[in-house]
N, C-alpha and C positions, 0 to 999 in steps of 0.2 A: 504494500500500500504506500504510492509516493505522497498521498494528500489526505487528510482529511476533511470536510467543511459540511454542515448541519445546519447553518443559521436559517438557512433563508427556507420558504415552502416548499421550492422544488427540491429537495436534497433528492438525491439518484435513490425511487424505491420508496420512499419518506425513509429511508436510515442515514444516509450519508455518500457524500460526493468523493472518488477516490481517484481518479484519475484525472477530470478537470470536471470542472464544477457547471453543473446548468447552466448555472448565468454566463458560461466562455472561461471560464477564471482558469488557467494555467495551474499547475502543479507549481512551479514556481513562484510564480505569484500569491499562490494561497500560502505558501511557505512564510514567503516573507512578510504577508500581511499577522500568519501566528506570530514572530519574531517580533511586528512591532506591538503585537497586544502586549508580549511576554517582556518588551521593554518600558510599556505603560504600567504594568504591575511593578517592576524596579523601580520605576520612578514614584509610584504610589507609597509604598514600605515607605520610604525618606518622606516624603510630602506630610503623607498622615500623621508621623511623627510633630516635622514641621509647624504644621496646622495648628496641631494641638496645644501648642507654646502661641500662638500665633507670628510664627515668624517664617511666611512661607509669603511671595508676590503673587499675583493673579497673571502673571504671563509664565508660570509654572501649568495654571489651567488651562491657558487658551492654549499652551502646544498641546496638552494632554488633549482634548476634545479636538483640534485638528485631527492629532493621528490615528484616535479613535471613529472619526469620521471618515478618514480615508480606508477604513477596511469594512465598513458597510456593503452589504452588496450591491456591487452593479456600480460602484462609485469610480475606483482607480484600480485601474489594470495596470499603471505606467512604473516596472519593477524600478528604473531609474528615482522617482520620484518616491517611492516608500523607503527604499537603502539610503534616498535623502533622508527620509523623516527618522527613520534608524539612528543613521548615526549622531546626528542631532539633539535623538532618545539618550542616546549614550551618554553626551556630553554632560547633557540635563543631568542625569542620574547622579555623575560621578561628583560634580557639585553639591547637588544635595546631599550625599552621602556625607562627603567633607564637611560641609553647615551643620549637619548634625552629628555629628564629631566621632562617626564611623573609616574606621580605617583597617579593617579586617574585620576576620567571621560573620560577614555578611549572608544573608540570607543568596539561596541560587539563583532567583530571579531576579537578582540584583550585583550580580558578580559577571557575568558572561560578558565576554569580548570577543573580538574579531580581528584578524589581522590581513585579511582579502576577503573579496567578495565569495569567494566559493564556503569560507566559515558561514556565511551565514544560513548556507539550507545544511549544510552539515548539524547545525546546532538545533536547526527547524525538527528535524526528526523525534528531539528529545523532548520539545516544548509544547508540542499540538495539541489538542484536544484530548487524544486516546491517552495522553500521558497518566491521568487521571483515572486509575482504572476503576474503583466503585464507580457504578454507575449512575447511582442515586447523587451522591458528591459530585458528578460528573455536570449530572443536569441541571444540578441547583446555582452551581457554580457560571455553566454554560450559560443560563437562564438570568440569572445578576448581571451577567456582563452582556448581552443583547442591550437588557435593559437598556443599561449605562452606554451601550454602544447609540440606540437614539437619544438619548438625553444628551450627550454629547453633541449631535447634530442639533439640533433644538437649542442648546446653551451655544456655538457655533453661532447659527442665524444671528438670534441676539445681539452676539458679540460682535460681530460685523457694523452693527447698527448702534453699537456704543452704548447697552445696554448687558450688563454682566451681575451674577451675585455669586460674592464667593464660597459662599454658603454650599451652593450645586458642589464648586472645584472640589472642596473639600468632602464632600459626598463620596465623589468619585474617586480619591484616592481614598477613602475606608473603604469602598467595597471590592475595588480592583485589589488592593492591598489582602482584603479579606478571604480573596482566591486563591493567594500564597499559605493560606493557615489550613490548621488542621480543627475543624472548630465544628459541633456536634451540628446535628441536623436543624434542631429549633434554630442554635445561632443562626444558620445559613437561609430557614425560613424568614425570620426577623429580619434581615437585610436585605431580602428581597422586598420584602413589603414594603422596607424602608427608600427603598427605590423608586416604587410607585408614588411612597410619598413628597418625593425630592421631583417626581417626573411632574406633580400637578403643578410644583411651584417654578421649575423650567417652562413648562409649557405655558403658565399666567407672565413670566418673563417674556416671551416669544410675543405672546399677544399682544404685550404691551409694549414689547419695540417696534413690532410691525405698525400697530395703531398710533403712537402718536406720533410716529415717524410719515405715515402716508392717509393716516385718515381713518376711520370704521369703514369695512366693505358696506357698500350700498347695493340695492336690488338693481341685478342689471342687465338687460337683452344683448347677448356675445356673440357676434356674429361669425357662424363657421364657413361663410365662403371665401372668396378670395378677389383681391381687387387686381388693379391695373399694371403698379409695378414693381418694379423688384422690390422683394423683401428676404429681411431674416427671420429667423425662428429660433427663438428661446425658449430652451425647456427647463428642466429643474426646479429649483425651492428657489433661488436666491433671490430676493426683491431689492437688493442693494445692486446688485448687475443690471435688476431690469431699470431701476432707474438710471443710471449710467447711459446705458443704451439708447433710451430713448433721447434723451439730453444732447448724445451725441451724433442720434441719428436726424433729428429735427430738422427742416430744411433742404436735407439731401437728396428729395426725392426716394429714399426706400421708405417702405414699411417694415414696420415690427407686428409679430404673428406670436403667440403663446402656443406650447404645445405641455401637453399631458398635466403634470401637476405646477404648471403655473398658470393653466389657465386661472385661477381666480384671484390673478393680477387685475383680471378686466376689470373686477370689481370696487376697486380701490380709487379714490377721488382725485389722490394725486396722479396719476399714471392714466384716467379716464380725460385731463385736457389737451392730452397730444392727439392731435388731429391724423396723424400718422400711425397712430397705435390704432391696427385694421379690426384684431378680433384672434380666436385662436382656432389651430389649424393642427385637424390627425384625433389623434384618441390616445391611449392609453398608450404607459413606456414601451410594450412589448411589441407593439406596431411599428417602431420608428424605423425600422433597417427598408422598411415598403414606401412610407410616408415620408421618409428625409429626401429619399430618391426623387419624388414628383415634385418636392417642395421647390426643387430649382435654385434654390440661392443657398448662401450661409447659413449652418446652422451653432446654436452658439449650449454646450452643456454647461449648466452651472452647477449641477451635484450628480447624487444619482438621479436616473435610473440610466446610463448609456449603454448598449449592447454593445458585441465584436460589432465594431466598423465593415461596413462593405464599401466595395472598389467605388460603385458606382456615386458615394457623395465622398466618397477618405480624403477629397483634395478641397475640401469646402466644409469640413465641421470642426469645431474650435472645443476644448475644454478650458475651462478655470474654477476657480476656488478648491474645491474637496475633489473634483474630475479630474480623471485623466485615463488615457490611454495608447498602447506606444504607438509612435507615429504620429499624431496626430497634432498637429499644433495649440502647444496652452498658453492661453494669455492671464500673464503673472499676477503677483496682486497690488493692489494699491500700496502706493505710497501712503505713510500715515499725513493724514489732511487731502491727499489725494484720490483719483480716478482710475479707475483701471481703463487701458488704452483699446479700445475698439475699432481703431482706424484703419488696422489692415481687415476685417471684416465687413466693415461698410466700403470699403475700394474695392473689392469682391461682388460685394452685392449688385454694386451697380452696375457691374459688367454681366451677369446672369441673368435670366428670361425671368417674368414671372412666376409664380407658382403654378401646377396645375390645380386646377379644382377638382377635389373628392367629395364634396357635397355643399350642400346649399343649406340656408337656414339661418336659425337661432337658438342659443339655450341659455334659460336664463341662473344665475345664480346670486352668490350674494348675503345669503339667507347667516351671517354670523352671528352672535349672540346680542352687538346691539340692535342690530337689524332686528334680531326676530322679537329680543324685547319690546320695541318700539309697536308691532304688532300685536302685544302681549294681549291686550284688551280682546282683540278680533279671536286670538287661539285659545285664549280662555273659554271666553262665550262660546266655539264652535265645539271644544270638549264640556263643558257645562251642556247644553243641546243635544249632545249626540251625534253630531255633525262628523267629527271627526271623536272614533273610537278608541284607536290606537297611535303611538309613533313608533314606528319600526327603523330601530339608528343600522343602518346596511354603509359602517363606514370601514375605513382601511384600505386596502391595497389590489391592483389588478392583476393578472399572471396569465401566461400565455396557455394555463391547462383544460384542456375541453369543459373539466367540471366545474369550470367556474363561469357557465352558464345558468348555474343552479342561480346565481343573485340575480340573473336577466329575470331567469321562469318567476323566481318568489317576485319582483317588484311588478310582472305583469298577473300575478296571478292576486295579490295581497288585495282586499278588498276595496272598492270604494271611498270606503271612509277611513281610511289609514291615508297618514304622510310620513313619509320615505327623508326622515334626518342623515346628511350624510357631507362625509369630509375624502379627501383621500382621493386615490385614482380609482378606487373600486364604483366612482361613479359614474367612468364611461361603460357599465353594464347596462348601465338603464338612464343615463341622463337626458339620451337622445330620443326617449320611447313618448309617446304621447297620451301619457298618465292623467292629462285632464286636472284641474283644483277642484278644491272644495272651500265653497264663498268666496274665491278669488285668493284662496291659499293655496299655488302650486302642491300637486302633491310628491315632487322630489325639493325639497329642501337644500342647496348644496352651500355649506359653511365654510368650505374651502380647501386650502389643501390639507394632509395627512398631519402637517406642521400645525393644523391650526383646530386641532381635534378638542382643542380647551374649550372651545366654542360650544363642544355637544354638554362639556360638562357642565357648564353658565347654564345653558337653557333647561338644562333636566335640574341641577338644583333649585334654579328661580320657580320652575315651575314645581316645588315638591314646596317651596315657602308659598307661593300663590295658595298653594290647593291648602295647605295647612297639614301637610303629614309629617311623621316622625320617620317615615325609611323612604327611600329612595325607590327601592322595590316594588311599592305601594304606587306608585307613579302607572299611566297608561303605555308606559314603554317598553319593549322587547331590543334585543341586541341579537343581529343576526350580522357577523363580521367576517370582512376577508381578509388576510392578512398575507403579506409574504415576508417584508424583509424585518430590520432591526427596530425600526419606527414604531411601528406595528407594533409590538411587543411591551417597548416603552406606555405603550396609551393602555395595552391592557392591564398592565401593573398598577397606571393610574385609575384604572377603572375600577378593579380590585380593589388600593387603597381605599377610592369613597362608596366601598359598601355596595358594589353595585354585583347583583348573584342573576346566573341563568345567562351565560353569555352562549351565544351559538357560537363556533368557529369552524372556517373551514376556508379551502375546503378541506383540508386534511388538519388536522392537530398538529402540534409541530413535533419533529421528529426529536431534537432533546430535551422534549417530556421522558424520562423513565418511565415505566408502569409505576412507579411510586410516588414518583411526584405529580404524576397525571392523577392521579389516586388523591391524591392530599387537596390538588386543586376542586378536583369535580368533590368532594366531601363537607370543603369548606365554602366554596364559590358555586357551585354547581354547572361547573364550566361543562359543553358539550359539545361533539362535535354534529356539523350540519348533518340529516337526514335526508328525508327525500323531502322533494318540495311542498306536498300534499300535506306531508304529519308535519312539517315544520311550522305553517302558517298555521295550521289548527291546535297545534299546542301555542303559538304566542297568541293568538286572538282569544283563546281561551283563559287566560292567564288576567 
């Protein structure tokens, strides 16, 4: 076995990817992406020390959540640029070690060097996943560190936007830290929890860099055709790129296009007065290698979700911030006070055809938490009435596996009088279907991206104060989720944390669940996995 990797939904089998991973990911590359986990846990031991005296900086945090964002999947394939963030890892470590006034008997995840690039899959063998042989310890540990692998992303966004708490940093160096010990099962249940609970106050962070950086998403009609001339197409999370972009593409005669999970850029007040900002274009990450092709111009990744590159756009798509992959030109990152440069991409653009067009239309979204409070009055009355029965939250993630049609079947099969809460890519299953409102309440709901999943939380609490209950559970709401990658994970911990039981998942369960810790969740949480469509919808409408 030259690899092992589990994180994501497709793991080869639901056990585990051994050769190269679903998502393209190289045996080497998945090497060296364990190598730089295994050098975030050195550097955590010293931090969490650190922290604890308080005498640790915050740009100790921001590399820790870079290079835990960089092994996300689908994010950086570019081996070049992780043996950057490596040795880097290194440097960081041996520092800390020094400050806190170790100079021998150091623990092993904080001793290892290198003296050429071939040490480092030599040392990967030792450090991977399987190294951990109880299983139970395997998963629980696996399962912390997903976590903490989105929170990372999400404390990332933030931080770009000049919003940070060191509270998170220090989060993460106890539980990365806490993957190095030998610590009983509760300990390792307790920190898991406690990751959900660090995940609700990253993600009310995010929210609040994005909002008062660009405005509360407003309700807004997204145009998915295509206009006259050249454009680019930005995909990913980053909303600090996409403003850049626009700023710099202004005047040029290109347009700018969203695709997958930034379309609910549209949504945003700042970003809705550029007359050149068209609408977005394609559907979910797993489509892009079909959809980049016809899109005719530049395309620009700002995080995940990128696939292997194909021939037919490799000399026209760009990576930056947490992306990358080899070959492919990245554009670096700002200057502090400054911009990152987009100018060899819009000289590109304007030499290329316009887009093809793949469809025509509108969809609308928007729906975030101030948005939908603002509505509160209208959603109240329409569940007080009977108008609307149920909210069925069908958020998280898309994948390219046949059975993840089951969310198209349940959003056209779910009744009437149910509305469709949802965040994530998992809403091009059903964004484009024509679900009809109820009282002029669409009945898909889209709150934004995966990043912005705080939103489902706002609105199921407010509405559990409106109505006057003591549990959450008590609420008219069901949880039927798809998940694939690290993010994912992250929101369900946070889900967890606030009490929230009966989650659907699917469409598989993730493969580092143990039977034991699948056991402990489904006994406490009553987590399950999806069914068939028919007994699915009549067990939550029942409920």
């Amino acid at each position: 076995m030259s690899m092992f990797c589990f994180q994501c939904q497709e793991a080869a089998g639901n056990k585990g990817c051994t050769k190269i991973g679903m998502c393209g990911k190289p045996e080497e590359t998945s090497n060296l992406q364990d190598l730089l986990v295994y050098t975030v846990k050195g550097i955590s031991i010293y931090a969490n020390e650190l922290a604890k005296k308080g005498e640790i900086e915050n740009s100790v945090g921001q590399y820790v959540i870079r290079a835990l964002f960089a092994t996300i999947t689908n994010a950086n394939f570019d081996d070049d640029r992780i043996e950057a963030l490596i040795t880097e890892g290194l440097v960081l470590r041996d520092r800390l070690a020094e400050k806190a006034g170790y100079s021998g008997n150091r623990h092993d995840a904080a001793t290892w060097t290198v003296s050429n690039p071939a040490g480092y899959h030599i040392k990967a063998t030792a450090i991977g996943i399987l190294s951990t042989e109880n299983e139970d310890v395997r998963s629980l540990r696996e399962l912390l560190t997903y976590g903490v692998k989105g929170m990372a992303a999400y404390a990332e966004h933030a931080d770009v936007l000049g919003f940070e708490d060191p509270s998170i940093y220090n989060f993460i160096y106890e539980a990365m830290a806490s993957t190095t010990m030998d610590l009983s099962v509760d300990e390792m249940v307790a920190i898991v929890m406690k990751c959900g609970e660090t995940a609700v106050t990253t993600m009310a962070l995010l929210d609040k860099a994005n909002t008062e950086t660009y405005g509360n998403p407003e309700i807004t009609e997204v145009n998915i055709g295509v206009g006259t001339n050249p454009g680019i197409l930005i995909s990913g999370h980053d909303l600090k790129d996409m403003e850049e972009l626009l700023k710099q593409t202004e005047g040029t005669g290109v347009d700018v296009y969203t695709h997958s999970e930034m379309l609910p850029a549209n949504y945003y007040p700042a970003f809705k007065k550029y007359d050149h900002f068209v609408g977005n274009y394609g559907n979910a990450w797993w489509k892009q290698d079909k959809e980049f092709a016809s899109f005719n111009g530049p395309i620009i990744m700002t995080t995940n979700c990128i696939v292997p590159v194909k021939d037919e756009y490799r000399d026209r798509i760009f990576t930056t911030g947490s992306s990358g992959y080899p070959g492919v030109k990245h554009i670096g990152d700002r200057a502090a006070g400054g911009a990152k440069d987009f100018s060899e991409v819009i000289k590109l653009a304007k030499s290329c055809e316009p887009p093809v067009e793949i469809e025509k239309g509108s969809i609308i979204g928007g729906f975030a938490h101030n948005q939908v409070m603002a509505l509160a009055d209208k959603v109240v009355d329409a569940v007080k009435t009977g108008a609307i029965k149920k909210f069925v939250v069908m958020a998280g993630c898309d994948g390219r596996q046949n059975a993840r049609s089951y969310f198209t079947d349940v959003a056209q099969e779910l009744p009437n009088d149910t509305v469709i809460l949802t965040v994530g890519c998992a809403k091009y299953r059903y964004n484009k279907l024509n679900l009809g409102d109820i009282g002029g309440i669409p009945r898909v709901l889209d709150a934004g991206q995966c990043n912005d999943s705080y939103s489902l939380a706002v609105i199921a609490l407010k509405l559990k104060e409106v109505f006057g209950l003591e549990d959450i559970n008590e609420l008219p709401i069901a949880f039927d989720i798809g998940w694939y990658e690290q993010k994912a994970v992250t929101v369900l911990l946070a889900l967890l944390h606030l009490g929230v039981k009966g989650i659907r998942l699917g469409p598989t369960l993730p493969a580092f669940l143990s039977p034991a810790v699948a056991k402990v969740l489904v006994e406490n949480f009553d987590i399950k996995a999806v069914g068939s469509v028919a007994d699915d919808i009549a067990d939550m409408m029942a409920v």
